[in-house]
ROVEX-517312 format. One record per residue (C-alpha): x, y, z; chain; residue in one letter. Coordinates in steps of 0.5 Angstrom, whole numbers. Layout:
REM residues N
{u = X v = Y w = Z unit = A code = A}
...
END
This chain:
REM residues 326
{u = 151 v = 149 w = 120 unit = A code = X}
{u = 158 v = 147 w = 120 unit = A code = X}
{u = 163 v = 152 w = 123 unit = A code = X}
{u = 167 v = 152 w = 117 unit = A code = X}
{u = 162 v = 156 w = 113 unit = A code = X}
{u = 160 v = 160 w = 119 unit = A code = X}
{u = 160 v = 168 w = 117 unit = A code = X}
{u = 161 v = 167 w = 109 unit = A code = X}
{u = 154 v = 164 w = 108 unit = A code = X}
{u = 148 v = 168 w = 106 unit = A code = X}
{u = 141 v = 166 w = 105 unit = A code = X}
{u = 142 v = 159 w = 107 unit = A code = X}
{u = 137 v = 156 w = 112 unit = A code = X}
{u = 140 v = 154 w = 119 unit = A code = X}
{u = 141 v = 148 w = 123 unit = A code = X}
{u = 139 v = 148 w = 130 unit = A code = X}
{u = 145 v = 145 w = 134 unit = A code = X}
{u = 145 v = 146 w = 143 unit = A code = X}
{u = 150 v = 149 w = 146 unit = A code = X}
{u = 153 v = 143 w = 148 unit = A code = X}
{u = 153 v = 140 w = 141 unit = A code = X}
{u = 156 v = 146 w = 140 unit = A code = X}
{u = 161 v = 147 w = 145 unit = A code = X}
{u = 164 v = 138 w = 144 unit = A code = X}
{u = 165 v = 141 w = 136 unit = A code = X}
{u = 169 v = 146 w = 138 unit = A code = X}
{u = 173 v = 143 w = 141 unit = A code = X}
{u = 174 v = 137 w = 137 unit = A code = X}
{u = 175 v = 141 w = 133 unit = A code = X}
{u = 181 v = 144 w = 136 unit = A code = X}
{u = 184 v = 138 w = 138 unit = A code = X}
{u = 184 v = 136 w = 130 unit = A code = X}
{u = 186 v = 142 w = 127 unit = A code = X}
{u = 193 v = 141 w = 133 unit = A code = X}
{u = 194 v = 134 w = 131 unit = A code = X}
{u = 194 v = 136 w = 124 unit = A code = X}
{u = 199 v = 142 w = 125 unit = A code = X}
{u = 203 v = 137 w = 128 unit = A code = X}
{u = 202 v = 132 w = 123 unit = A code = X}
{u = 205 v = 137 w = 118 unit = A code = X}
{u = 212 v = 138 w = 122 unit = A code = X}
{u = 213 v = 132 w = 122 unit = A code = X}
{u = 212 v = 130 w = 115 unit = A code = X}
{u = 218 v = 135 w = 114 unit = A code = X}
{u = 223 v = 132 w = 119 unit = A code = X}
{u = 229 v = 135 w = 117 unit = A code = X}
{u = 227 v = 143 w = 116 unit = A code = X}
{u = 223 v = 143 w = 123 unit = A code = X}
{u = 228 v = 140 w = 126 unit = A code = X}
{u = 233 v = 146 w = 125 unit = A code = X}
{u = 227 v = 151 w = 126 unit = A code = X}
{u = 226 v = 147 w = 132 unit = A code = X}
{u = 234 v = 147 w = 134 unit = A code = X}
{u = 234 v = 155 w = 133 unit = A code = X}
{u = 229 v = 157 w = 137 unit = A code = X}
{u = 231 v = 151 w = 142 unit = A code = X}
{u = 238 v = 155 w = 143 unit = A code = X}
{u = 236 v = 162 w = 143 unit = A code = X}
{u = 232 v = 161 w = 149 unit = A code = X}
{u = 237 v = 156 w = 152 unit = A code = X}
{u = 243 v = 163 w = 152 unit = A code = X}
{u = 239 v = 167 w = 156 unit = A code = X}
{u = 236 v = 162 w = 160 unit = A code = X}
{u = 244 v = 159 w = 162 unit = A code = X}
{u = 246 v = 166 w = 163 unit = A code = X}
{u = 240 v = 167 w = 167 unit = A code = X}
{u = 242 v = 162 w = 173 unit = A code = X}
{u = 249 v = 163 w = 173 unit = A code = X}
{u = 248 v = 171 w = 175 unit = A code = X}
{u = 242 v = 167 w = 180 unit = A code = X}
{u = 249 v = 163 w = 182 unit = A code = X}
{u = 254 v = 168 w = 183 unit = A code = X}
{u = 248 v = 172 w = 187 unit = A code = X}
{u = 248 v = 167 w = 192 unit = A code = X}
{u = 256 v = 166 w = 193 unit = A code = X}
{u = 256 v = 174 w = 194 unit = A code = X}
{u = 251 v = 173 w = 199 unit = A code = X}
{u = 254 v = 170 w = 204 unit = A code = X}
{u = 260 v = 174 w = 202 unit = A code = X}
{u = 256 v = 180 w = 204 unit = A code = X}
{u = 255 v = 177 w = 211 unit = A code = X}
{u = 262 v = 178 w = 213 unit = A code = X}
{u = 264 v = 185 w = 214 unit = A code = X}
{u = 268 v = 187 w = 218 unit = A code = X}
{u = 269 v = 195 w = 222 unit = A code = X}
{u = 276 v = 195 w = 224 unit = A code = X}
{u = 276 v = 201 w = 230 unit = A code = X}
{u = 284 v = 204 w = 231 unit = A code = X}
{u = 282 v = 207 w = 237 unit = A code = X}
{u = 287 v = 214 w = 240 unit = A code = X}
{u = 294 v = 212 w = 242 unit = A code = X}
{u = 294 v = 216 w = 248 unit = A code = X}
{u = 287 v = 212 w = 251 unit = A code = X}
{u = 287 v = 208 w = 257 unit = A code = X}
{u = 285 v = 202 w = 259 unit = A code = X}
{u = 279 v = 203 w = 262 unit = A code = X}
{u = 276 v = 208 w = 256 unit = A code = X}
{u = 277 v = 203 w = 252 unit = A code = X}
{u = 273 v = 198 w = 256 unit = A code = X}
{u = 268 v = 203 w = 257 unit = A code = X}
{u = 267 v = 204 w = 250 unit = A code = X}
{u = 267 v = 197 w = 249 unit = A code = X}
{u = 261 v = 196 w = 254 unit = A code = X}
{u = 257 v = 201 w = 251 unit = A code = X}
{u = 257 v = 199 w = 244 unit = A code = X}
{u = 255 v = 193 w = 246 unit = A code = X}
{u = 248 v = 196 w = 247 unit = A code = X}
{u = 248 v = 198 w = 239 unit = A code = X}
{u = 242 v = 194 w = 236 unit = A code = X}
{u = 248 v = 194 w = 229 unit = A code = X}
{u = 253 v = 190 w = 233 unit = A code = X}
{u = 253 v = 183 w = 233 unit = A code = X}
{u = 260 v = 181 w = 236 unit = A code = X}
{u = 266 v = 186 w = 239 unit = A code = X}
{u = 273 v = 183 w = 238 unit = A code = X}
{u = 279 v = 187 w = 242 unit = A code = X}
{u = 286 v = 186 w = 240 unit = A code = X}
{u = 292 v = 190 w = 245 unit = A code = X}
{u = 297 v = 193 w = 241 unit = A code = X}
{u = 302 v = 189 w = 244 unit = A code = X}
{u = 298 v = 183 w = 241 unit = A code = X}
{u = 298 v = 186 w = 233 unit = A code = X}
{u = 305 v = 188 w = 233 unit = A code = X}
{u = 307 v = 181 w = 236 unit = A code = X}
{u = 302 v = 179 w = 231 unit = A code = X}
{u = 305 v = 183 w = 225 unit = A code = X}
{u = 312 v = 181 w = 227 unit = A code = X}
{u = 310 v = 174 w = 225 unit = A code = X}
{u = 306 v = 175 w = 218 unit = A code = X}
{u = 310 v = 180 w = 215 unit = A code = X}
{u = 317 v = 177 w = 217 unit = A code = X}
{u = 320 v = 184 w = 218 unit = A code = X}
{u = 321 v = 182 w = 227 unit = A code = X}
{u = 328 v = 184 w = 227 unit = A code = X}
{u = 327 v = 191 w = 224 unit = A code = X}
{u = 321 v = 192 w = 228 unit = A code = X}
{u = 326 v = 190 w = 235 unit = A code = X}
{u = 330 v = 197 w = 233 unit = A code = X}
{u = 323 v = 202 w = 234 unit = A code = X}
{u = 322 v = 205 w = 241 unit = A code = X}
{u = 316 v = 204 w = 242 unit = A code = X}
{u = 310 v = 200 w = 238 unit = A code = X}
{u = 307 v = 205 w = 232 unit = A code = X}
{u = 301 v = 199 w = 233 unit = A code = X}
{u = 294 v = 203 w = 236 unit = A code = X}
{u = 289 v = 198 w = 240 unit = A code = X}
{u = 283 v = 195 w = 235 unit = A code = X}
{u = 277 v = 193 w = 236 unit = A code = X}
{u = 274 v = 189 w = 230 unit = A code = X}
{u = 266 v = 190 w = 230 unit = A code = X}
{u = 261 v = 185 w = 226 unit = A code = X}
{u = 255 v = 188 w = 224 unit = A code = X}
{u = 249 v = 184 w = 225 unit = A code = X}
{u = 246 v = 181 w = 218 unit = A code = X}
{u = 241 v = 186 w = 217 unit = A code = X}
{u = 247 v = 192 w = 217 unit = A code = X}
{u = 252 v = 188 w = 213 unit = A code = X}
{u = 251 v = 190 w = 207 unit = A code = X}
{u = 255 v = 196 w = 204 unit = A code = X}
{u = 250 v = 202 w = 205 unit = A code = X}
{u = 248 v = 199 w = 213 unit = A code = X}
{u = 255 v = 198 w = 213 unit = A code = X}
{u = 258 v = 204 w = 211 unit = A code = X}
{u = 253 v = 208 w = 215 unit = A code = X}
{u = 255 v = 204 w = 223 unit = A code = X}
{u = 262 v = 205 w = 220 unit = A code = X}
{u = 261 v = 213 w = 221 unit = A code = X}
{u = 257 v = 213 w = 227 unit = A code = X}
{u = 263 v = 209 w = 230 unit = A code = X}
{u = 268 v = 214 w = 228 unit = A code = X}
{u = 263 v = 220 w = 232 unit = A code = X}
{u = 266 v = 215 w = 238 unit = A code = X}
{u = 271 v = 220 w = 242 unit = A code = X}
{u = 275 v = 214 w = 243 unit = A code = X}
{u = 277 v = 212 w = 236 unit = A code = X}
{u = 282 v = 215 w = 232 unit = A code = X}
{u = 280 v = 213 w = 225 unit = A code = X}
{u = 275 v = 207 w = 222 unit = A code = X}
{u = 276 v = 202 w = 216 unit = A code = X}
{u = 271 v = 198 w = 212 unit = A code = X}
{u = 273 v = 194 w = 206 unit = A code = X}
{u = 267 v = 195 w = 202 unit = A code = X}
{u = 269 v = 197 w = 195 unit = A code = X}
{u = 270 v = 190 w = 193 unit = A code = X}
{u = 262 v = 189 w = 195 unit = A code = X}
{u = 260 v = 195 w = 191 unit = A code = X}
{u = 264 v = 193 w = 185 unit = A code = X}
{u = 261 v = 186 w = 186 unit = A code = X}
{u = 254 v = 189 w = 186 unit = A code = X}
{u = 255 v = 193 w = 180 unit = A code = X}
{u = 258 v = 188 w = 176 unit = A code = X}
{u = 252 v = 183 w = 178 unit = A code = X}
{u = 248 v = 189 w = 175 unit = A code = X}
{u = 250 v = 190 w = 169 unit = A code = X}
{u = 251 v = 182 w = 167 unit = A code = X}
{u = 243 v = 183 w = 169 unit = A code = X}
{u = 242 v = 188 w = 164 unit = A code = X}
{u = 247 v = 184 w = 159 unit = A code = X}
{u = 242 v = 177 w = 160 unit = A code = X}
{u = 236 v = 182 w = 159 unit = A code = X}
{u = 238 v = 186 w = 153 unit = A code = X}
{u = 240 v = 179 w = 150 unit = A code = X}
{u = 234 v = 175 w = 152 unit = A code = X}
{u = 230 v = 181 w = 149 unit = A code = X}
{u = 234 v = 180 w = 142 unit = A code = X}
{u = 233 v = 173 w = 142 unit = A code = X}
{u = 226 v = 173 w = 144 unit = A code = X}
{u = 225 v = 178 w = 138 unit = A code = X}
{u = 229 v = 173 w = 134 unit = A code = X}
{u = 225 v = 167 w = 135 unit = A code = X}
{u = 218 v = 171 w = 134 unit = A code = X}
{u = 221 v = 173 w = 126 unit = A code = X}
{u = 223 v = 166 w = 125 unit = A code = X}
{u = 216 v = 163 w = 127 unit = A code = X}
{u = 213 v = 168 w = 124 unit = A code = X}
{u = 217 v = 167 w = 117 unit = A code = X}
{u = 217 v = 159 w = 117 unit = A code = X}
{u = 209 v = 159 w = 118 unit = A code = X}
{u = 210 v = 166 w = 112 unit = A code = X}
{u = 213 v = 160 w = 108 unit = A code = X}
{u = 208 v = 155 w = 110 unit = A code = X}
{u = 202 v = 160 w = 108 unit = A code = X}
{u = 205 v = 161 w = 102 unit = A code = X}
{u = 206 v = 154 w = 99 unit = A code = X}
{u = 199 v = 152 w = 101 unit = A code = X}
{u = 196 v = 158 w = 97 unit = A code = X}
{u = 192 v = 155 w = 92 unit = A code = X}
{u = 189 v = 150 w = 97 unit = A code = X}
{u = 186 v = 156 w = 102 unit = A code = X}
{u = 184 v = 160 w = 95 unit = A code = X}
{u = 180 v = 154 w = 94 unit = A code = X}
{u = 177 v = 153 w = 102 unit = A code = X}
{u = 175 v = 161 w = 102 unit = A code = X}
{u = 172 v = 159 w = 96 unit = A code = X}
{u = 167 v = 154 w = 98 unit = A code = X}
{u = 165 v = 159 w = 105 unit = A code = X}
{u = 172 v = 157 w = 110 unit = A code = X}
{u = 173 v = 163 w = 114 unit = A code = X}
{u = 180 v = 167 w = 115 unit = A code = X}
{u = 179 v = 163 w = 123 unit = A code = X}
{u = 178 v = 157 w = 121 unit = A code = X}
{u = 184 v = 157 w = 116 unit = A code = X}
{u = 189 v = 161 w = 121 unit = A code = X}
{u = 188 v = 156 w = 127 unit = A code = X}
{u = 192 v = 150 w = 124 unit = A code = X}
{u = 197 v = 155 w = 123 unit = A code = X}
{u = 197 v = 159 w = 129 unit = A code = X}
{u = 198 v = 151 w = 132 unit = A code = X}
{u = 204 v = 151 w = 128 unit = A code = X}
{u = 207 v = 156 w = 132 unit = A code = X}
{u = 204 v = 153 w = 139 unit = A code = X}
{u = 209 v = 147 w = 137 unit = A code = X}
{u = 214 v = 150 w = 135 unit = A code = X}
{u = 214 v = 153 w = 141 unit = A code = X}
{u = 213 v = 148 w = 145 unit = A code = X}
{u = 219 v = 143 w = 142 unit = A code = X}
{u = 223 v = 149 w = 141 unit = A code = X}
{u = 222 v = 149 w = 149 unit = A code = X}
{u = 224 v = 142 w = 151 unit = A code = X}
{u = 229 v = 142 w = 147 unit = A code = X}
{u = 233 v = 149 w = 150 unit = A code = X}
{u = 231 v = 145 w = 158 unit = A code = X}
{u = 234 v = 138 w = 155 unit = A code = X}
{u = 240 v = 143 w = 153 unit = A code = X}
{u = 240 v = 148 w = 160 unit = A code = X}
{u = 240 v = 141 w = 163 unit = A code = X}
{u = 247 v = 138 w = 160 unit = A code = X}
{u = 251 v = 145 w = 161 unit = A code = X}
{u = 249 v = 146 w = 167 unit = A code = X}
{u = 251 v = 139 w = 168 unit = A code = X}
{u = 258 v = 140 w = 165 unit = A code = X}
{u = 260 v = 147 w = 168 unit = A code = X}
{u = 259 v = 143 w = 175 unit = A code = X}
{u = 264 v = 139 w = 174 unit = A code = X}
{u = 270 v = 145 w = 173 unit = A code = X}
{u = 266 v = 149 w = 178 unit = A code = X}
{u = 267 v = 144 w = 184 unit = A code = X}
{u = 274 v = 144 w = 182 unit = A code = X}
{u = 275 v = 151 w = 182 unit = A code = X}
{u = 272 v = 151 w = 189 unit = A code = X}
{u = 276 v = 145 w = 192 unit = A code = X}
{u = 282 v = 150 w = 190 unit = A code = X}
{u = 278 v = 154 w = 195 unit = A code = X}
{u = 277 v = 148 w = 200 unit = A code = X}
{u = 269 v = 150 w = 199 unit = A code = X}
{u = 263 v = 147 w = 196 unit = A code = X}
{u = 258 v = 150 w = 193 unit = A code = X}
{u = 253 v = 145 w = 189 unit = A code = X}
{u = 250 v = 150 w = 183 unit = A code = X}
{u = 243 v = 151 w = 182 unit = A code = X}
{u = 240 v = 149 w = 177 unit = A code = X}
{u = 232 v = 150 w = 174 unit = A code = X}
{u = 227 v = 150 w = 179 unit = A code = X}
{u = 220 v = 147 w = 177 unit = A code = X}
{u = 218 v = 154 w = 177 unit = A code = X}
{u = 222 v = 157 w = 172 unit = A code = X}
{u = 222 v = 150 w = 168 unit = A code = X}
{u = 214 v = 152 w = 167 unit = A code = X}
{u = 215 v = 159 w = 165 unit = A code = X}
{u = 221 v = 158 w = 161 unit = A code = X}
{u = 217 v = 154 w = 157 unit = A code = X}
{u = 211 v = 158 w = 157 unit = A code = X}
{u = 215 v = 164 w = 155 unit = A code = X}
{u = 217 v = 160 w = 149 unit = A code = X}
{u = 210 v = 158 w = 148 unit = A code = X}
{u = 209 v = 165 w = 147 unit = A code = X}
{u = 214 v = 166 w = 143 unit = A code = X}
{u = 211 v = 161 w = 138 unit = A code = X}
{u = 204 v = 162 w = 138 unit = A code = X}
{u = 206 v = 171 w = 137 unit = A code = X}
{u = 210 v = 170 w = 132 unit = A code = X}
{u = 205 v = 165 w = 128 unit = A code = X}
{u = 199 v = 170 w = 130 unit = A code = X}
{u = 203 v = 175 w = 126 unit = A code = X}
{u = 205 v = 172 w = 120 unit = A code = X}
{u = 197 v = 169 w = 120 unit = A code = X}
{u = 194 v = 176 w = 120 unit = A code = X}
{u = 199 v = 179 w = 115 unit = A code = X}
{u = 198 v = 173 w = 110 unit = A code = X}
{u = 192 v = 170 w = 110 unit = A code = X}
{u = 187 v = 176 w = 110 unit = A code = X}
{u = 191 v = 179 w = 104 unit = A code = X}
{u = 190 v = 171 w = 100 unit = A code = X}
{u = 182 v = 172 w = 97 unit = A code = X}
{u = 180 v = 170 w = 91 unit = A code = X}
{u = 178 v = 174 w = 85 unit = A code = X}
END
């Protein structure tokens, strides 16, 4: 018995069929109902094209934002690594306690490296960089305290790590008062937080986007093509065997809409490249943006694969079971 009249024909006889013969008619079928689905988008070029485009394009925004929050990430993490504890020990310490503490920080599992800088050093040093050497000739004595500059190994750079070797360091008998410039890391990781948050709302409003386009495209498809399921409930065709090619519909645009938002991912990530190298030159740094990996090109399309066959899954189960003839 055919699969089409499966469940709406009452008292007549059945036909044996294997399990086999069953299972390769299942998928023929299957196959069929995809190519015919197929066949009907492509008969309306033009329409399909800007549904196509549509979908393509609200899955592109989240996606471009995505990685450029993803290459910002990978900026700052270098720039994470790179801080640096500034001790400004007592004016009234010798030389040996300052050796002293220096021998005994070099046992803190925290620091990395320990730079010493005299105050004779820094003042000789502030005297060239602030151009102020001919006032600086007239004080009595140098108002400068001897520095010590801590590095943090990697795993206590970032700002809480950092900021909790910066209080211990402070504890130190020999230090006056200690700096750590974080606030610009902490505003950086607030930032990076809050345009994650942005990508996501986005993402959500346009993924909900895409489900209402599908879903009323394939409503418009069900609706022009009434009198034809009319007659095919008529002659026994059940609401699943009517709604596959439909659902079809949606896995196809889903899947077109996905390549069409990698082909245009691809491009501006290709042209953003261009001003970003510039910018970085300026810097006299190079940094070769991301792009989509292999992994989430897969999920991304299989996102927008989701998208088509919810929002057809949907408008199916609304339309086609209301269409019954009378």
């Amino acid at each position: 018995m055919s699969l089409l009249f499966k469940g709406r024909t009452k008292g007549a006889t059945a036909i044996n069929i294997s399990p086999w013969q069953r299972f390769i008619h299942f998928w023929i079928s299957h196959l069929r109902q995809a190519l015919t689905s197929l066949g009907e988008i492509w008969r309306v070029p033009l329409a399909s094209l800007m549904t196509i485009g549509v979908l393509g394009l609200s899955i592109t925004l989240p996606s471009t934002l995505y990685i450029l929050v993803k290459n910002t990430e990978k900026i700052s993490a270098g720039w994470e690594q790179a801080a640096e504890v500034s001790l400004f020990l007592k004016k009234d310490i010798t030389a040996s306690e300052v050796e002293d503490l220096m021998t005994r920080l070099e046992f803190w599992p925290e620091i990395s490296t320990i730079t010493y800088t005299p105050a004779d050093k820094a003042l000789d040093e502030f005297k060239q960089i602030s151009g102020f050497g001919d006032a600086l000739a007239y004080l009595d004595e140098n108002p400068l305290p001897d520095v010590l500059l801590i590095t943090p190994t990697s795993k206590h750079a970032g700002p809480t790590a950092a900021k909790a070797l910066l209080n211990k360091l402070q504890q130190q008998r020999e230090v006056d008062v200690g700096k750590l410039d974080v606030e610009w890391l902490e505003r950086l990781h607030a930032f990076l937080s809050i345009a994650r948050d942005i990508v996501n709302i986005i993402g959500l409003l346009l993924f909900l986007a895409v489900i209402l386009i599908v879903g009323n495209t394939i409503r418009l498809n069900i609706l022009n093509k009434r009198d034809e399921i009319l007659v095919m409930k008529l002659v026994g065709a059940t609401d699943a065997f009517i709604q596959r090619p439909f659902l079809y519909t949606g896995f196809w645009y889903g899947f077109l809409g996905g390549m069409f938002a990698l082909f245009t991912v691809s491009i501006l990530l290709w042209w953003m490249s261009f001003s970003i190298g510039e910018t970085m030159a300026l810097y006299q740094k190079s940094f070769n943006l991301t792009g989509m990996s292999l992994d989430a090109s897969l999920i991304m399309l299989a996102v927008s694969i989701g998208l088509g066959l919810a929002g057809s899954f949907i408008s199916v189960k609304q339309h086609v079971s209301a269409i019954e003839p009378t």
